[in-house]
C-alpha positions in Angstrom: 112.0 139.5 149.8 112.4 142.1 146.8 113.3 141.7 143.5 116.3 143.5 144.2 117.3 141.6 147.1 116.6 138.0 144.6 119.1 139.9 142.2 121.7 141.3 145.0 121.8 137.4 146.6 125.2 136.4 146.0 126.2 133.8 148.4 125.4 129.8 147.6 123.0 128.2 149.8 118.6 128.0 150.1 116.7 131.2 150.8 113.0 131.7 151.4 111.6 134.7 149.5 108.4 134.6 150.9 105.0 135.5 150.1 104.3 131.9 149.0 105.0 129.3 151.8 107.7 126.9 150.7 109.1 129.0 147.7 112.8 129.1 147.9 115.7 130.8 145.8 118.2 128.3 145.5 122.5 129.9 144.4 124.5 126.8 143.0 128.4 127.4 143.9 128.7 128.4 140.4 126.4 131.6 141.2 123.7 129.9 139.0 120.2 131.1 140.9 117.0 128.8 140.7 113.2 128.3 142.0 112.6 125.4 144.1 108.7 124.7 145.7 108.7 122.7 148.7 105.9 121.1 149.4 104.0 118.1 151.1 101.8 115.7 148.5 99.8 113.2 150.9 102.6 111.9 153.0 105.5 112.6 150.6 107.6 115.7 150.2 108.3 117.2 147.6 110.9 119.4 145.9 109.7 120.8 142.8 111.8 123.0 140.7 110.3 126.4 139.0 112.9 127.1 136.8 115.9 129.4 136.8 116.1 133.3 137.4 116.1 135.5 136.2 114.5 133.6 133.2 111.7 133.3 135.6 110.9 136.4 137.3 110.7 136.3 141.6 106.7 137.4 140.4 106.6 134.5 138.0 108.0 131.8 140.6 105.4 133.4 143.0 102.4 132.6 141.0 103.7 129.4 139.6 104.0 128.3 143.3 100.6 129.2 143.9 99.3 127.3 141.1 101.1 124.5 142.0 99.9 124.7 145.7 96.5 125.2 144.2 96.7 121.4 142.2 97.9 119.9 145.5 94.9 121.2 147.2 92.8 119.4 144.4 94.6 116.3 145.0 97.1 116.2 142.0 100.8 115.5 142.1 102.4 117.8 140.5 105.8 116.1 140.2 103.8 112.5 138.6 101.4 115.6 136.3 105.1 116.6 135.2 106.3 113.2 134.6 103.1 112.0 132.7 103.4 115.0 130.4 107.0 114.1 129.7 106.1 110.6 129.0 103.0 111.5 126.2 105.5 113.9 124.7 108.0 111.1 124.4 105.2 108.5 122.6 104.1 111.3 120.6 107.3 112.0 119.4 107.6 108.2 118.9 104.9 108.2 117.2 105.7 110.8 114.9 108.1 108.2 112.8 108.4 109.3 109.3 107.8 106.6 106.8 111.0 107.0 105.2 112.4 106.2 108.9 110.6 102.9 109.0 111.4 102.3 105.9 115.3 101.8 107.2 113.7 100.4 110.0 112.1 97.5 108.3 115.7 96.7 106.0 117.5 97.1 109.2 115.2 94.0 110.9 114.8 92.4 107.4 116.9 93.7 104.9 119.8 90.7 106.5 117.4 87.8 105.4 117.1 89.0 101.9 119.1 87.8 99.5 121.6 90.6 97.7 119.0 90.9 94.7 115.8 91.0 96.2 117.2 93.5 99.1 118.1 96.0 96.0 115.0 95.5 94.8 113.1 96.7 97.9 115.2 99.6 98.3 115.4 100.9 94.8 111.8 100.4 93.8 110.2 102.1 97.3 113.3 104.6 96.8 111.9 105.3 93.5 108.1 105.3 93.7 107.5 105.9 97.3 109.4 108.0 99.4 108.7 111.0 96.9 105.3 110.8 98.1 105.3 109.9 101.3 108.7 109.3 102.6 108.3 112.4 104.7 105.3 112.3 106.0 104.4 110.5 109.5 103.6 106.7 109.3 100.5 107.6 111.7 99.1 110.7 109.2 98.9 108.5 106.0 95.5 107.3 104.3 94.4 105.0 101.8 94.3 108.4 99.4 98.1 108.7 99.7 98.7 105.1 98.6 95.8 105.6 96.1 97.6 108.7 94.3 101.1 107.3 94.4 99.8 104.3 92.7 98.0 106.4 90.2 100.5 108.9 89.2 101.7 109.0 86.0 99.7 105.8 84.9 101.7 103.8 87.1 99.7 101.2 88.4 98.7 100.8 84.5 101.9 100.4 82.8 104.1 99.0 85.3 101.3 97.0 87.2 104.0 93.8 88.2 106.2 97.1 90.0 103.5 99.1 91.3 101.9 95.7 92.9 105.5 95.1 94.6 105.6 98.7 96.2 102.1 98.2 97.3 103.1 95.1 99.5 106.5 96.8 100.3 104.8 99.8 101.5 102.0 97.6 103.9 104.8 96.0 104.9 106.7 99.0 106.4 103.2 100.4 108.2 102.4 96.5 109.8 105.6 97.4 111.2 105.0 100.7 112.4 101.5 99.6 113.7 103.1 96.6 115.7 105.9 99.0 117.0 103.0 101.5 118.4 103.9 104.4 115.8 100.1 104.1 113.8 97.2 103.1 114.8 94.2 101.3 112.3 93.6 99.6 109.6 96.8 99.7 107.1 95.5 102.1 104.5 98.1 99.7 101.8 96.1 96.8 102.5 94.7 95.6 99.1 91.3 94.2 100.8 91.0 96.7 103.1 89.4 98.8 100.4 92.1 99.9 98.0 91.4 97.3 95.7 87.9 98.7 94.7 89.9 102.2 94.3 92.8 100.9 91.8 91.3 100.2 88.5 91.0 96.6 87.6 92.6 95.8 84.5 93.1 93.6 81.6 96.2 92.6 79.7 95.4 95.2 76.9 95.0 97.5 79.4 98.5 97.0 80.2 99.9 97.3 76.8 102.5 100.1 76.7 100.8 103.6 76.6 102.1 106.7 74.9 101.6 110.5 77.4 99.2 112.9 75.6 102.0 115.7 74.4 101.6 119.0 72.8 102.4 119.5 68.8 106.0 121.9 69.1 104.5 124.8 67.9 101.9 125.0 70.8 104.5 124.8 73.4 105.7 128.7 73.2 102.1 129.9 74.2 101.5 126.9 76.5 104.5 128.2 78.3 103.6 132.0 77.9 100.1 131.0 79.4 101.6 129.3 82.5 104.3 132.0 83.3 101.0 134.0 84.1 100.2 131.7 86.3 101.4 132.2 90.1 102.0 129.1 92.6 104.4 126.7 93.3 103.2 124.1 90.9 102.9 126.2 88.2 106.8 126.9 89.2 107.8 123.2 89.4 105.9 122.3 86.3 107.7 125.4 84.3 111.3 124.2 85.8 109.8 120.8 84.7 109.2 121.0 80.7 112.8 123.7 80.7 114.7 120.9 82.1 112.6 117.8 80.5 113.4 115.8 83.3 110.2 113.4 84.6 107.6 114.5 87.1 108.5 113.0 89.9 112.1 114.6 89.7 111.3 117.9 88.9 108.8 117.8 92.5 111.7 116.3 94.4 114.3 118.6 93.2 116.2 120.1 96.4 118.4 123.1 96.6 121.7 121.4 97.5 121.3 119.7 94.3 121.7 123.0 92.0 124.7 124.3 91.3 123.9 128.4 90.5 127.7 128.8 89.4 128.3 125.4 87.1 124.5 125.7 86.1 123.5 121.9 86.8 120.9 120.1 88.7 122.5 116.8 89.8 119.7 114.1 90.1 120.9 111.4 93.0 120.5 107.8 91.7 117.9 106.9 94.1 115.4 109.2 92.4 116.0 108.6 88.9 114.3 105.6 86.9 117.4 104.4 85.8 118.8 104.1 88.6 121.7 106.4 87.8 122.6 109.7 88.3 122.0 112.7 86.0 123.1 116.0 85.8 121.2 117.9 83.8 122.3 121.1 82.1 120.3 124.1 83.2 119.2 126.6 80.5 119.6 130.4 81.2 115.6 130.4 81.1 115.5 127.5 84.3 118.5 129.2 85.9 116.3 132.4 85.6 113.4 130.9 87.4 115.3 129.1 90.3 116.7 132.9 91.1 113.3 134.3 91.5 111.8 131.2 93.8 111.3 132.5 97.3 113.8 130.2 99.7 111.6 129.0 102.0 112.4 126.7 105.1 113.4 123.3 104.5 115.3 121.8 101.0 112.9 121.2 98.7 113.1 123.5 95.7 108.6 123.2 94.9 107.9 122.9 98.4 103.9 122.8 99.0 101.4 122.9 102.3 103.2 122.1 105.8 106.6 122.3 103.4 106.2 118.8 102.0 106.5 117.8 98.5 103.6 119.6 96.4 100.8 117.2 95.4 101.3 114.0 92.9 98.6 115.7 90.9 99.2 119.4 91.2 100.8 119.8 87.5 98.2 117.5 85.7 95.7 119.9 87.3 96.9 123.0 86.4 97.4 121.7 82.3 93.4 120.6 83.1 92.5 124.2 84.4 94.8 126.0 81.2 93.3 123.8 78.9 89.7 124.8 79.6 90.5 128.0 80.0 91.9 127.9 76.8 89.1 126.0 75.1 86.6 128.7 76.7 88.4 131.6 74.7 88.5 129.4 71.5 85.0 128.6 71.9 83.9 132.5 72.4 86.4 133.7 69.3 84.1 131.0 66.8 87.2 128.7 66.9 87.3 124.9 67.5 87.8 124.4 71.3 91.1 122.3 70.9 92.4 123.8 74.3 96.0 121.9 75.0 94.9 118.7 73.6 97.9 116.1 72.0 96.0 116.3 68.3 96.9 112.7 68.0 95.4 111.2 71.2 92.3 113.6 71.5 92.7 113.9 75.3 94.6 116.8 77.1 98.3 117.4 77.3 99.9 115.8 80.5 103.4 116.8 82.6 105.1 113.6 81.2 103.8 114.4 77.7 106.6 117.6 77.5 109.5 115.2 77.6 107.9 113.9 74.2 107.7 117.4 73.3 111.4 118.2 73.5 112.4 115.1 72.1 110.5 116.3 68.7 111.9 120.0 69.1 115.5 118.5 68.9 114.8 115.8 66.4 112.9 118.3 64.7 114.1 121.5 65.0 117.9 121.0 65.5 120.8 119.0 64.1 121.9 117.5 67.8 123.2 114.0 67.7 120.6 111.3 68.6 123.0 110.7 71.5 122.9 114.3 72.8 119.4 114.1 72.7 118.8 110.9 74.5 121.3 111.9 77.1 119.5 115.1 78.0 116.6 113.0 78.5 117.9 110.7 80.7 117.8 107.7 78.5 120.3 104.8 77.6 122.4 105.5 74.8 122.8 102.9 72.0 125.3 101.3 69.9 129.1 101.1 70.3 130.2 104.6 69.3 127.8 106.3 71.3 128.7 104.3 74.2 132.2 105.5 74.1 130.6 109.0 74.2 128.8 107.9 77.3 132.0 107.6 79.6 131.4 111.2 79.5 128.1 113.2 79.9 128.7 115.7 77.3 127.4 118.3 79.5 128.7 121.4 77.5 126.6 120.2 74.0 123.5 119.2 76.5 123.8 122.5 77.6 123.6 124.3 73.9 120.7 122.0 73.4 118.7 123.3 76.5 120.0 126.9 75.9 117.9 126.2 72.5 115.1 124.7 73.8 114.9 126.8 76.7 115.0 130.0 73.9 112.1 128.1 71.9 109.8 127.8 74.9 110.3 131.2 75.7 110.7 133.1 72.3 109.0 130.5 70.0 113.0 130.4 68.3 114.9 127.2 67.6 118.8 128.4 68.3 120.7 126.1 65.4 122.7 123.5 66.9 126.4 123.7 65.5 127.8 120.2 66.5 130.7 118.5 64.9 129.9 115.0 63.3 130.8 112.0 65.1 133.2 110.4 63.2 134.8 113.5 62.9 135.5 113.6 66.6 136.5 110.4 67.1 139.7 111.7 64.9 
């Protein structure tokens, strides 16, 4: 039979088409046309479909028959061969749990014998410290190195040893489940004695005492920025967006695109990745609106996304300040000047991504007449007495805003916009 003939068939029924013995054209009532193989496998037959034309071409179904005729000859089944390649794709794709899925796994099998407080526990402090780093990547791809850098970012495992112990367990408890539910194989890369212990510094109670980020002095912060605008990559991208928005870290790598708002200018921060549990809309300058508009949109919602589109490294911001600060320090050296690179003059040690939150707190102490209350807001942080509670039951978005307008000027022109901001007491009238 021609190809012609395959595509002038129009009545329903089985037709052989030749040059392969047992290929047949099959027409459905509907008109629908498909390949069908019969042929004998030891003492069974068997009916083995080909696909559908013309998707498949009469050519194509003629050398797919022969093939499969060929694997008969050499004693395989092709219809178990089919079914065994259907059934690895299925425990691969099993397998290929995320860690945020077991997560929801585990507080689904769990979560009901918890009491209320210590199931909100769980949730918020894994929510918090873990599933930025690893909540999207397959349970059966993470290492001891992942839990090592998540414990190590941003000093945690220093300064809030008692929570970053708790996540530890939390997170060997999710991949004991994963490995008992056939999704991992191995040792459990969280497993304290399994060798992360020797990789997590051991500390004392003074090394626990509460530790201040290495920041720059203000005026440094204009060139700092100048210098990294120069610099191509998305962490150099996420750090920028990072220091205009002086939101943490962790927040500024997790930011994703349905949370920006181009036309009200705000970043809304869920509660489940801020530290206070709350969420925060921050006011975007004109200078961080500027930058979202030139990021490339690339697959997937993340805003900084890095290799295989994941979150971009815990570490990938602290490097770069390392690689500008020697840079910096090289030229310093060469021009006879002291090699002070980025280094927070009052620590000795170099400038850190956490340190610029410090850095825009003493730009608007310092450099504008913003309320306390403004400021604190824009950074996240609790507001205090009575009166500036009140405040609180709104976010003051429009005066945050003039504040990052300023600050965003300042990083970019070296310019502190004064703040005009009418005193308290006189608004409460």
């Amino acid at each position: 039979m021609s190809a012609k003939a395959v595509r002038d068939l129009k009545s329903p029924g089985m037709y052989s088409v030749g040059g392969v013995p047992g290929l047949k054209l099959q027409i459905a009532p509907s008109g629908a046309k498909s390949w069908l193989l019969r042929v004998k496998v030891g003492d069974r037959r068997r009916e083995i479909g080909l696909g559908g034309f013309p998707g498949v071409t009469l050519a194509e179904a003629r050398e797919e028959a022969r093939e499969t005729r060929a694997k008969v000859r050499q004693g395989i089944d092709p219809v178990e061969e089919r079914r065994a390649i259907r059934q690895r794709l299925k425990d691969e794709q099993a397998r290929r749990l995320t860690f945020e899925q077991a997560f929801e796994r585990v507080m689904a099998n769990d979560g009901p014998s918890f009491s209320e407080s210590h199931r909100k526990q769980w949730r918020r402090s894994v929510e918090l410290h873990a599933l930025p780093h690893i909540g999207s990547m397959p349970v059966d791809e993470i290492q001891m190195r992942h839990i090592e850098e998540l414990l190590l970012a941003d000093d945690f495992w220093r300064e809030h040893n008692k929570t970053a112990r708790d996540v530890r367990n939390r997170i060997e408890r999710v991949l004991d489940w994963a490995t008992a539910g056939g999704h991992r194989e191995g040792d459990n890369p969280a497993r304290l004695r399994g060798g992360l212990k020797e990789r997590l510094p051991k500390l004392s109670k003074l090394d626990t005492a509460p530790k201040h980020y290495a920041a720059l002095p203000i005026d440094l912060v204009p060139s700092f920025m100048a210098d990294l605008r120069e610099r191509g990559g998305m962490p150099a991208r996420c750090l920028e967006f990072q220091i205009l928005t002086g939101v943490r870290p962790n927040e500024a790598r997790g930011a994703l695109w349905s949370e920006i708002d181009f036309k009200a200018g705000t970043w809304t921060i869920p509660a489940g990745r801020m530290k206070a549990g709350r969420e925060h809309r921050v006011a975007l300058s004109k200078e961080a609106l500027a930058l979202l508009g030139g990021l490339p949109r690339e697959p997937g919602e993340l805003v900084f996304p890095g290799n295989s589109r994941r979150m971009i490294g815990i570490n990938s911001t602290r490097t770069i300040i390392g690689r500008m600060h020697t840079e910096r320090a090289k030229e310093q050296e060469a021009a006879g000047e002291e090699p002070t690179g980025y280094k927070d003059p009052k620590a000795g040690t170099i400038a850190t991504p956490h340190g610029f939150r410090s850095s825009f707190r003493d730009f608007a102490g310092e450099r504008t007449s913003y309320p306390v209350h403004v400021i604190e807001m824009a950074l996240a942080h609790s507001v205090g007495d009575a009166t500036q509670a009140a405040y609180a039951r709104g976010d003051l978005l429009e005066k945050r805003r003039q504040l990052m307008d300023a600050w965003g000027k300042f990083c970019k022109e070296g310019e502190a916009a004064p703040a005009v901001v009418t005193p308290i007491r006189a608004q409460e009238g």
